[in-house]
Structures are given as structure tokens and as C-alpha cells.
N, C-alpha and C positions, 0 to 999 in steps of 0.2 A: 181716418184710419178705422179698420174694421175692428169689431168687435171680435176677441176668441174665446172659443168655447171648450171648455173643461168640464171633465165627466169627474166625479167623486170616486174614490180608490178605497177601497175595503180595504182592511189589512191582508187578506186573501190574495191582492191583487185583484180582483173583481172589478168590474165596473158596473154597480145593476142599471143606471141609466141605458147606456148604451146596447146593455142586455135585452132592454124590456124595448126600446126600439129594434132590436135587432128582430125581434120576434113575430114582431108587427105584421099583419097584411101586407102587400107589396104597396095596395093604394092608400092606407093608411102612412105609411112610412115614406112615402112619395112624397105628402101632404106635410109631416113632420118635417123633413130636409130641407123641405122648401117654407116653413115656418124658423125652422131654427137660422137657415140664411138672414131671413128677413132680421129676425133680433141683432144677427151677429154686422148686417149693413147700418142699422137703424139705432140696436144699442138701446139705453134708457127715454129715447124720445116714440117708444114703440109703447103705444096705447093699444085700449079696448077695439074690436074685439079678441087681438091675439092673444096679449098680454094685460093682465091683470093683477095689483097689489094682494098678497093676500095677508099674510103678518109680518112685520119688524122689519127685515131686509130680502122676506122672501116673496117669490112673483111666483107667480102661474103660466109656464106660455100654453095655450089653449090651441087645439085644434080638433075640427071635428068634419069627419069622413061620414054621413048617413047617422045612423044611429050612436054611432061611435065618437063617443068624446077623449079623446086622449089629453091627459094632462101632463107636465114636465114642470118640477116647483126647481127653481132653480134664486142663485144669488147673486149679484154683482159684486165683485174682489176686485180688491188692486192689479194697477196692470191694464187696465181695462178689457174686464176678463169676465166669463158669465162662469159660475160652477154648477154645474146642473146634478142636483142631488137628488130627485125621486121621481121614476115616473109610472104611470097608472092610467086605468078606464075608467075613469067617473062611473059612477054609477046613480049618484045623488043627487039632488037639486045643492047642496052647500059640499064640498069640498069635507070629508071627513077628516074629524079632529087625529085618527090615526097620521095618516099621511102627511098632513103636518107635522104634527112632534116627528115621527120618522126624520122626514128632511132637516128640521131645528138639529134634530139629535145629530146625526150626519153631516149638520154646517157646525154645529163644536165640534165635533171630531176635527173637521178639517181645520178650524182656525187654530185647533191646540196644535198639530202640526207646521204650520206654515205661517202664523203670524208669530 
């Protein structure tokens, strides 16, 4: 059974996951679709180089169009479920310590809600 994927919800109603794809290059975002398929066939048995641990319960899916690294930190939740909670352009050799807390802050918001 496949994997489904869930975008984080601002109180706004917002979703900036799906936002900051939405935004994307068309070949960029091609590239993402077809990365976020693969998690959602594959699930937690999807390694390096897509996916990557990066702290506690949160992953990285990775993908990278040329120059362009696009990252998506996302969680696995009950349900057998992915919640994808931040996405961004790398810029750095390590994954900045913002963007982390962002998505930490982001997966307690949501677990206060739904767990």
C-alpha cells in the first residue's frame, strides 16, 4: 500500500510546502513529482541519495535539477502517512540549523493538533 502525502496547514489555511513547489521551475518541479512518487511507492525503505535522516523523526527528500538542490524536510505519522513540513533551495554544504527548527516548530504544531 502506497504511501500518502500530507502538506502542513498554517492556521491561515496555507500550505507553504506545496506553495514553494508550486513555484518551482517547471523542470525543477517535474523532478520533485517524480521524487515525491517515489517516497510515497517506497515509503521508509527509501535511502540515500533521495532521502536522507536528518534529526529525530525528520528526513530530507532531496532532489537536485543542475545547480539546484531542492530540499523537502518532511515526517512520517500514523496512517502510513509522510507530513511534509518545509521546503527550500539549499544553498549550503550542511542543511541550515534555521530550516530545521522551522519544520521541528511546524511538526509540534501539528502533533498538538492531531495527536
Amino acid at each position: 500500500m502506497p504511501w500518502v502525502i500530507e502538506f502542513y496547514e498554517m492556521e491561515s489555511g496555507r500550505k507553504p510546502v506545496e506553495e514553494y513547489v508550486e513555484a518551482l521551475s517547471d523542470e525543477v518541479k517535474e523532478k520533485v513529482v517524480e521524487a515525491v512518487e517515489h517516497l510515497g511507492d517506497h515509503g521508509l525503505d527509501l535511502g540515500l541519495p533521495l532521502v536522507r535522516p536528518v534529526e529525530g523523526k525528520l528526513y530530507e527528500l532531496r532532489v537536485q535539477v543542475k545547480k539546484n538542490r531542492t530540499r523537502i524536510l518532511y515526517a512520517a505519522v500514523k496512517g502510513q502517512r509522510f507530513l511534509f513540513l518545509h521546503g527550500f533551495t539549499k544553498k549550503t554544504p550542511r542543511t541550515p540549523r534555521e530550516d530545521i527548527d522551522l519544520a521541528k516548530r511546524r511538526f509540534a504544531d501539528w502533533r498538538k493538533k492531531h495527536e
